[in-house]
KEDOLO-11793 format. One record per residue (C-alpha): x, y, z; residue number from 1. Coordinates in nm, 3 decimals. Example, Ala and Ser with C-alpha at 12.3 -4.5 7.8 and 13.67 -1.06 7.14 Angstrom:
! KEDOLO-11793
X:Y:Z:k
1.230:-0.450:0.780:1 .
1.367:-0.106:0.714:2 .
! end
This chain:
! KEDOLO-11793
X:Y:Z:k
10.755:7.647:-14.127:1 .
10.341:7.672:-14.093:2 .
10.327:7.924:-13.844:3 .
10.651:8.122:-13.999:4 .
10.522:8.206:-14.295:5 .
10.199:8.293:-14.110:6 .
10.412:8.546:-13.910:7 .
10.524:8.640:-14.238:8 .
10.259:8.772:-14.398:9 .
10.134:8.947:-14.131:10 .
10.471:9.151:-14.190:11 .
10.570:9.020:-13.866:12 .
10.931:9.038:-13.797:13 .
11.168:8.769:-13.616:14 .
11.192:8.785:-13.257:15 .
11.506:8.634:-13.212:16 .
11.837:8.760:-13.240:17 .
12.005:9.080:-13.136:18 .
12.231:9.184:-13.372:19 .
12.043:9.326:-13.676:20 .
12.201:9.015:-13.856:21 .
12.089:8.633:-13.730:22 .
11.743:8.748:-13.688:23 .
11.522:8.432:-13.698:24 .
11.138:8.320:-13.615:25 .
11.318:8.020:-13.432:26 .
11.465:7.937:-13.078:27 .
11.668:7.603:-13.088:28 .
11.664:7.367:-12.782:29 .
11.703:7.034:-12.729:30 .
11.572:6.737:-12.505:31 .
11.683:6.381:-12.450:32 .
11.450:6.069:-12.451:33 .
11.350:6.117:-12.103:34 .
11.227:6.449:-12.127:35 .
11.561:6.655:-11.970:36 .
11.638:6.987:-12.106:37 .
11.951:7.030:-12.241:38 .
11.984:7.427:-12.115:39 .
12.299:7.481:-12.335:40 .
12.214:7.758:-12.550:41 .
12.209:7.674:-12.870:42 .
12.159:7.990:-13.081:43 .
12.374:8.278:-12.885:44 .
12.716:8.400:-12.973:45 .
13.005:8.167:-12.959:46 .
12.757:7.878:-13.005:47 .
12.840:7.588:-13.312:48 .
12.512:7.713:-13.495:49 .
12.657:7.746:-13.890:50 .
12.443:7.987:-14.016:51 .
12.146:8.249:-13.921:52 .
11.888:8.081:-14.108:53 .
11.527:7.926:-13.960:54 .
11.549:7.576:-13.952:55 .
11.398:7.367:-14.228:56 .
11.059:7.141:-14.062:57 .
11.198:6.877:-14.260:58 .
11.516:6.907:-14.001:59 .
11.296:6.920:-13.677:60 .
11.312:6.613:-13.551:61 .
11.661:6.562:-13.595:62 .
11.894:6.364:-13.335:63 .
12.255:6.444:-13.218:64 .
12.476:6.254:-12.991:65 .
12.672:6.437:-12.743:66 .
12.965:6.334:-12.550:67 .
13.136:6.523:-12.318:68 .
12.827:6.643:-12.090:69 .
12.745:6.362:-11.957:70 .
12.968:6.014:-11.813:71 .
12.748:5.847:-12.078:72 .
12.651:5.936:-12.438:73 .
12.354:6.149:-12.460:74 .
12.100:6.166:-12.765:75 .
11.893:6.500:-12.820:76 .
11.634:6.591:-13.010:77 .
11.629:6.942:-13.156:78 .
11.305:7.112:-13.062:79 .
11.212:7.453:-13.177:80 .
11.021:7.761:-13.023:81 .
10.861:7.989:-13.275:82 .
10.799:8.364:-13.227:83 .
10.757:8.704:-13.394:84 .
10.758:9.072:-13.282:85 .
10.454:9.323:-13.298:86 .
10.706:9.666:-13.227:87 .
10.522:9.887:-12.982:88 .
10.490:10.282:-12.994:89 .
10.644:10.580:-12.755:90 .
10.711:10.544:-12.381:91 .
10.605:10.182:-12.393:92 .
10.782:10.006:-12.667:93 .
11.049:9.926:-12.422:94 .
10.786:9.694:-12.219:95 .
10.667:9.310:-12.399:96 .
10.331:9.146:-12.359:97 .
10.422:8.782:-12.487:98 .
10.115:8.608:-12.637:99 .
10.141:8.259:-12.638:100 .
10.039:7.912:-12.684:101 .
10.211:7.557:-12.778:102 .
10.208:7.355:-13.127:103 .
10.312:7.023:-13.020:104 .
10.077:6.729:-12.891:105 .
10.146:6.401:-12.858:106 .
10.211:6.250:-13.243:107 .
10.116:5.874:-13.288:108 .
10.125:5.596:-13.097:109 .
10.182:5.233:-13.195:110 .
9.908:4.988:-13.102:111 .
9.890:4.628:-13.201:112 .
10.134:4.672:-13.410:113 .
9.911:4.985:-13.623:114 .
10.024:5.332:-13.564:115 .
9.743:5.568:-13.407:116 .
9.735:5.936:-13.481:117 .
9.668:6.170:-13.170:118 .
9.550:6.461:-13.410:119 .
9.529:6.733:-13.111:120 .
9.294:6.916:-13.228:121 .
9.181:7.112:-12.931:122 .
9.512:7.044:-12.747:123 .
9.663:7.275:-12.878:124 .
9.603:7.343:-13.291:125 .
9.280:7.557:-13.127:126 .
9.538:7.795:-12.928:127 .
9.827:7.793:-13.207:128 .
9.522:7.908:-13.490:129 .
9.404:8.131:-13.224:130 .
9.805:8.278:-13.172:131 .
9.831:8.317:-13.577:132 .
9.474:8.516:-13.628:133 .
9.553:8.708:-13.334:134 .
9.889:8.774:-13.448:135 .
9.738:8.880:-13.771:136 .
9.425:9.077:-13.664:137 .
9.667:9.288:-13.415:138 .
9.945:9.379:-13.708:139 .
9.640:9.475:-13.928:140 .
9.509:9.736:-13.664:141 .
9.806:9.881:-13.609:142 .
9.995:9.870:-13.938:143 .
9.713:10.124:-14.008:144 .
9.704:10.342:-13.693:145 .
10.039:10.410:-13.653:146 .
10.058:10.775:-13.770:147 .
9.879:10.890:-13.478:148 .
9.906:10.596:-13.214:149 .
9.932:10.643:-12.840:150 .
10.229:10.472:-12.665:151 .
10.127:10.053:-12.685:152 .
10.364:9.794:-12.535:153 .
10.558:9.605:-12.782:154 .
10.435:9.191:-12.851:155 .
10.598:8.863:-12.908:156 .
10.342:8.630:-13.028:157 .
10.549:8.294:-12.955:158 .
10.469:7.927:-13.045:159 .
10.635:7.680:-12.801:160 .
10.731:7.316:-12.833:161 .
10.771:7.044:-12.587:162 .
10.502:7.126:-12.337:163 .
10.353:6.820:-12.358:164 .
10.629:6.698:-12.236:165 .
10.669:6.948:-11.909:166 .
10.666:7.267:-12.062:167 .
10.995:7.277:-12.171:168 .
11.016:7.519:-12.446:169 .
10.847:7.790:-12.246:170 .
11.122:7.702:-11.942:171 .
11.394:7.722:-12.224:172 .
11.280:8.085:-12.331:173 .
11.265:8.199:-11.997:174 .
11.605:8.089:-11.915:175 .
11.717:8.248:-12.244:176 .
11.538:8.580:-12.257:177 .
11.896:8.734:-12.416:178 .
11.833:8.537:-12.753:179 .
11.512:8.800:-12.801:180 .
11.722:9.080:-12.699:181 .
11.544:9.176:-12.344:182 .
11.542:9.143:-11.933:183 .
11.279:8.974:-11.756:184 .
11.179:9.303:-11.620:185 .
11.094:9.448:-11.965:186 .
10.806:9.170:-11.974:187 .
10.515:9.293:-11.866:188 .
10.289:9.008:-11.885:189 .
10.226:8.691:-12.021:190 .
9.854:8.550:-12.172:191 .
9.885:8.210:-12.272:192 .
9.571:8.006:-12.464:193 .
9.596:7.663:-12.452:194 .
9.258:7.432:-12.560:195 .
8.994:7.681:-12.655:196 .
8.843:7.512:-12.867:197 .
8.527:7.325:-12.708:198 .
8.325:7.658:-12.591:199 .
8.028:7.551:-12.372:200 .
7.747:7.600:-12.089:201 .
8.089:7.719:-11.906:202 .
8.200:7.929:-12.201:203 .
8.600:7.999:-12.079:204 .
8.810:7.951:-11.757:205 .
9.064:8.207:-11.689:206 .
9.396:8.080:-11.477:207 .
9.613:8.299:-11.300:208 .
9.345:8.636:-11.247:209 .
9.591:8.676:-10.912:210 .
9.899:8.673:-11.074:211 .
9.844:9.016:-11.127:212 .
9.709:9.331:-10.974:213 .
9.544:9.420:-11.196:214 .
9.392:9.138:-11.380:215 .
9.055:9.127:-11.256:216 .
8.995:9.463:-11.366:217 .
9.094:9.410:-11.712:218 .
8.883:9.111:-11.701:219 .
8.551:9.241:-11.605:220 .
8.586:9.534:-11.850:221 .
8.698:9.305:-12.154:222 .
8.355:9.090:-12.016:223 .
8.158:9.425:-12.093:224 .
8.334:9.505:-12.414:225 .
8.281:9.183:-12.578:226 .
7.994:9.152:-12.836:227 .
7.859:8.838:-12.653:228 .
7.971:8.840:-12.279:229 .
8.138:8.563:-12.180:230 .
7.997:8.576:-11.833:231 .
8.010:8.314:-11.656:232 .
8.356:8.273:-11.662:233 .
8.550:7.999:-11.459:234 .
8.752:8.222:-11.244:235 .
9.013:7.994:-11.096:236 .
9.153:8.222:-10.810:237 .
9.319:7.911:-10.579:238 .
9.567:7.794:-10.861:239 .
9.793:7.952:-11.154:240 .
9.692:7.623:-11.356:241 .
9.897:7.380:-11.597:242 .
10.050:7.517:-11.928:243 .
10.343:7.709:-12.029:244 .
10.186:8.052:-11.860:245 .
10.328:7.856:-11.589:246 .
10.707:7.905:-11.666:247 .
10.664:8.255:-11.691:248 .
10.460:8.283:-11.354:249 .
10.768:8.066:-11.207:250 .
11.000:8.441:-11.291:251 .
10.770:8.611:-11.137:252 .
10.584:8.782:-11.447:253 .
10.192:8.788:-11.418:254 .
10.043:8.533:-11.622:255 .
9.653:8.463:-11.776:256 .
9.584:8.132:-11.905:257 .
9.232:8.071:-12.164:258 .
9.106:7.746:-12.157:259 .
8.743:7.603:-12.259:260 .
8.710:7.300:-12.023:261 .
8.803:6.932:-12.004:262 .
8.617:6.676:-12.222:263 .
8.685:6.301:-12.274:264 .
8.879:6.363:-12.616:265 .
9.187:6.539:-12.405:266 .
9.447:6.327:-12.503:267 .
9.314:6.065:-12.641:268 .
9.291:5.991:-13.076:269 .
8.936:6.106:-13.087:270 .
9.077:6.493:-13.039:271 .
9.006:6.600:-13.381:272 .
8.903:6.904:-13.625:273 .
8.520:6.789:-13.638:274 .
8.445:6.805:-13.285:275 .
8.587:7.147:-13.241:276 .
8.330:7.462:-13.153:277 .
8.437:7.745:-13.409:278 .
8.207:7.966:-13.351:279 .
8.310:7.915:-12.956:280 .
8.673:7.905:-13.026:281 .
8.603:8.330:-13.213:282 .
8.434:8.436:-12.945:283 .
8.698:8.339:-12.722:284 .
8.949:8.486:-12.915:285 .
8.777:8.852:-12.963:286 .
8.753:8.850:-12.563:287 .
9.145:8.754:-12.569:288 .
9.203:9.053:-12.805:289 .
9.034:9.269:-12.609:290 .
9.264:9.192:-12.315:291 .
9.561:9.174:-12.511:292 .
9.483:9.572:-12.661:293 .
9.418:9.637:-12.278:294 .
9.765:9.501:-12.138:295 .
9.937:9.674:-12.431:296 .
9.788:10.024:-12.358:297 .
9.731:10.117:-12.006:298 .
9.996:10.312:-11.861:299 .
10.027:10.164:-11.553:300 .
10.222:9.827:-11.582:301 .
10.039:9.499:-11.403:302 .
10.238:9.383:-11.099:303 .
10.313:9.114:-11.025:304 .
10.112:8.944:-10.671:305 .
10.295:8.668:-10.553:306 .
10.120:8.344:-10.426:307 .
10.035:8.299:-10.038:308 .
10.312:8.083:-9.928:309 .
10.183:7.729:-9.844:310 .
10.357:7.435:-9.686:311 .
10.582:7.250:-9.879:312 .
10.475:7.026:-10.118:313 .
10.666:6.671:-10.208:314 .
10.490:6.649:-10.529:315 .
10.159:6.438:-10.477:316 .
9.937:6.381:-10.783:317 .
9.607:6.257:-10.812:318 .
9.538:6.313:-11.199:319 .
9.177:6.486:-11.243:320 .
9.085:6.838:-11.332:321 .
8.891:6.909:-10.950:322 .
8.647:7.199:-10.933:323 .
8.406:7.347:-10.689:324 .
8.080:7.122:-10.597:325 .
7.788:7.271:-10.619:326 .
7.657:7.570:-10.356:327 .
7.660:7.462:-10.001:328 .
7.813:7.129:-10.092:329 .
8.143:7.052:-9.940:330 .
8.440:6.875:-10.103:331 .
8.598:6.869:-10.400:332 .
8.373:6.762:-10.764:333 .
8.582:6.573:-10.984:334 .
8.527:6.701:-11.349:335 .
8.777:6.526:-11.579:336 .
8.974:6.201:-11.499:337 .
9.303:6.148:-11.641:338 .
9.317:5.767:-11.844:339 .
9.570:5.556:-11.647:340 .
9.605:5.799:-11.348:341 .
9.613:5.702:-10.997:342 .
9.182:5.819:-10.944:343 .
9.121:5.597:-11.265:344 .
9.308:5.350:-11.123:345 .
9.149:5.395:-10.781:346 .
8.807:5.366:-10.963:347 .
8.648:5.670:-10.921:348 .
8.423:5.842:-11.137:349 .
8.358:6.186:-11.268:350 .
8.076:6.386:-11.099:351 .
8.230:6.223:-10.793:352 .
8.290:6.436:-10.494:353 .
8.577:6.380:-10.282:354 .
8.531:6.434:-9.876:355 .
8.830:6.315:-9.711:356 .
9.183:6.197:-9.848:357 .
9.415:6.026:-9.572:358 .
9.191:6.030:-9.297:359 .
9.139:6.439:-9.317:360 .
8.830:6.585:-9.454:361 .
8.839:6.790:-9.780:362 .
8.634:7.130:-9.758:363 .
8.731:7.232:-10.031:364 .
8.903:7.244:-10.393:365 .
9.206:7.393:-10.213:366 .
9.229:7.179:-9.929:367 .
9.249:6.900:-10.152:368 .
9.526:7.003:-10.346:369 .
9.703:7.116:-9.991:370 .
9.623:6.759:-9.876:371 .
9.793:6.588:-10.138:372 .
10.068:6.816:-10.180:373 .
10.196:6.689:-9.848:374 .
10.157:6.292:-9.935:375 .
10.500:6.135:-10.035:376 .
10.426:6.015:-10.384:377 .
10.404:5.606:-10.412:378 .
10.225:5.625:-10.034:379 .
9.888:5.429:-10.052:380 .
9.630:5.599:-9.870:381 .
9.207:5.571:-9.839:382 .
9.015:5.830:-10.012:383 .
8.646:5.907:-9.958:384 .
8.392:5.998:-10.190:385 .
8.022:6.066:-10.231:386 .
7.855:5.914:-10.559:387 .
7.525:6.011:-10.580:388 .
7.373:5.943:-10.240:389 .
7.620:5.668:-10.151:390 .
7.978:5.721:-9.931:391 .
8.247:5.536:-10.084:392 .
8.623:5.470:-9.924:393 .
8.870:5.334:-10.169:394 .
9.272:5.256:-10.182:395 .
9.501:5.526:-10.377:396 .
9.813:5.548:-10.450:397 .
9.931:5.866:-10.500:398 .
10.133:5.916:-10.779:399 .
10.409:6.154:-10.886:400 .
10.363:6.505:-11.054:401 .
10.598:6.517:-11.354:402 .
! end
């Protein structure tokens, strides 16, 4: 209800709903306990939904059992995607940027017995505020330029649920596109912001720049339009990256991804309001709106470039956010390790830098992630490393990406 009456007062309408009648800020889905997607839609004609009305938070988190799809019983969770429509102008109104970000973290856990609240601060309130003063700061410009505005490509600003939990509400909405009343090929491009919150030395990394043709042009000239440049950026031009940009790059639509770096709070209870960098978390922002008003306006659409095809991968995970080592170093710097994951497990350490993996040497970031692609998940294999000025082999096992 938070972020619909947001989209409210920006004089926002609903984004779902095609008929002029059960228009609504919400997209209903549901998962079970194990994280499954129940891909039964929930909200289009002929469907047992009673009445065209958003549902109440208090309602959320509600449970049905369903028989019938399953040999057993099946309990789901209702889970809801939130989004509202910015109406473009002319020629281009027919064409959708989606702006995007997810709401949902992980809750509380119980521990000894005392429940422990993961606030999420950075992952992901930082994106969905971001989403809502973007949302707002957009419908203010052009509430007031309309009278003599150039053709601008229409904008669903959508909150998604159930990422955390494999992006599930942005896979929902792509395999529902009818339920806003357009084609995939009316969607032009997606820009997702997920954890921008803790701006630093390495002020914002940018996923998916070669999902599009385009992209790195719009890039560089937002850089030059921005008040304070946001140079340097963390151009990440080997891999689309995690987050529900993801689902959309899975359709084939070209994606961007914000993101202000990994810290030791992802995840963990100590994510909260305090430690977050404003002033950062702005400055991010007004670069994001300057892409945004960029995608919207140029005549010629961004197409899609699809990814170098690479050998098949079984689905090897390692658990660490990897980056480049410094110049003329070879390997692969670990950054960010992953509690519980199969390189904490394994003991290694961040500021590691990782050589070989299964007897064959790592060159680079890439050649690491090919490597483990191609390890069958559960397989127990040596990994080297080089910690300060000392080469370490250790056991992994390599675990399984969800």
């Amino acid at each position: 209800d938070y972020i619909v009456e947001h989209f409210k007062a920006a004089g926002l309408a609903p984004a779902f709903g095609t008929d002029g009648i059960d228009k609504r800020y919400t997209q209903e889905f549901q998962v079970d306990k194990a994280g499954k997607l129940r891909m039964r839609s929930l909200t289009t004609p002929g469907s047992k939904r009673k009445k065209a009305t958003d549902i109440p938070a208090e309602k959320s988190n509600a449970v049905q059992k369903v028989s019938g799809e399953d040999p057993t019983e099946t309990t789901w969770t209702n889970c809801h995607n939130v989004a509202a429509i910015l109406p473009g102008v002319g020629a281009l109104a027919g064409e959708y940027i989606i702006v995007g970000a997810h709401y949902d973290h992980l809750g509380f856990k119980m521990v000894k017995k005392k429940k422990v609240i993961y606030y999420g601060a950075d992952d992901n309130a930082s994106g969905t505020a971001g989403l809502i003063v973007l949302a707002k700061r957009l419908a203010d410009r052009f509430a007031t330029s309309d009278g003599k505005a150039s053709p601008r490509r229409s904008i669903i600003f959508s909150a998604f649920s159930a990422e955390e939990i494999g992006l599930l509400g942005s896979k929902y909405m792509c395999e529902h596109l009818a339920e806003l009343g357009i084609k995939k090929a009316q969607i032009a491009a997606m820009i997702n912001m997920d954890m921008i919150g803790r701006c630093g030395k390495e002020k914002v990394w940018v996923w998916g720049i070669t999902s599009g043709d385009k992209w790195q042009a719009i890039i560089s000239k937002a850089n030059e339009k921005s008040a304070k440049k946001l140079v340097p950026f963390k151009i990440i031009n080997d891999w689309i990256g995690p987050g529900d940009h993801a689902s959309f790059y899975s359709i084939n639509i070209p994606v961007l991804s914000f993101f202000t770096g990994p810290h030791s709070d992802f995840h963990q209870p100590t994510d909260k309001p305090e430690r977050i960098n404003s002033t950062g978390a702005i400055e991010v922002l007004r670069f994001v709106d300057i892409v945004v008003t960029r995608a919207i306006s140029d005549a010629d659409r961004i197409v899609f470039v699809p990814k170098k095809k690479q050998p098949k991968a079984l689905g090897g995970y390692l658990g660490s956010l990897i980056t480049t080592p410094p110049k003329g170093t070879k390997g692969a710097l670990v950054k960010w390790i992953e509690p519980k994951s199969p390189v904490a497990k394994a003991g290694l350490q961040k500021g590691d830098i990782i050589v070989a993996l299964d007897g064959k040497p790592v060159d680079s970031r890439s050649g690491l992630f090919k490597i483990v692609g191609l390890i069958m998940p559960g397989k127990t294999v040596k990994i080297k490393i080089i910690r300060t000025d000392e080469t370490i082999e250790l056991p992994i096992k390599i675990g399984k990406r969800k």
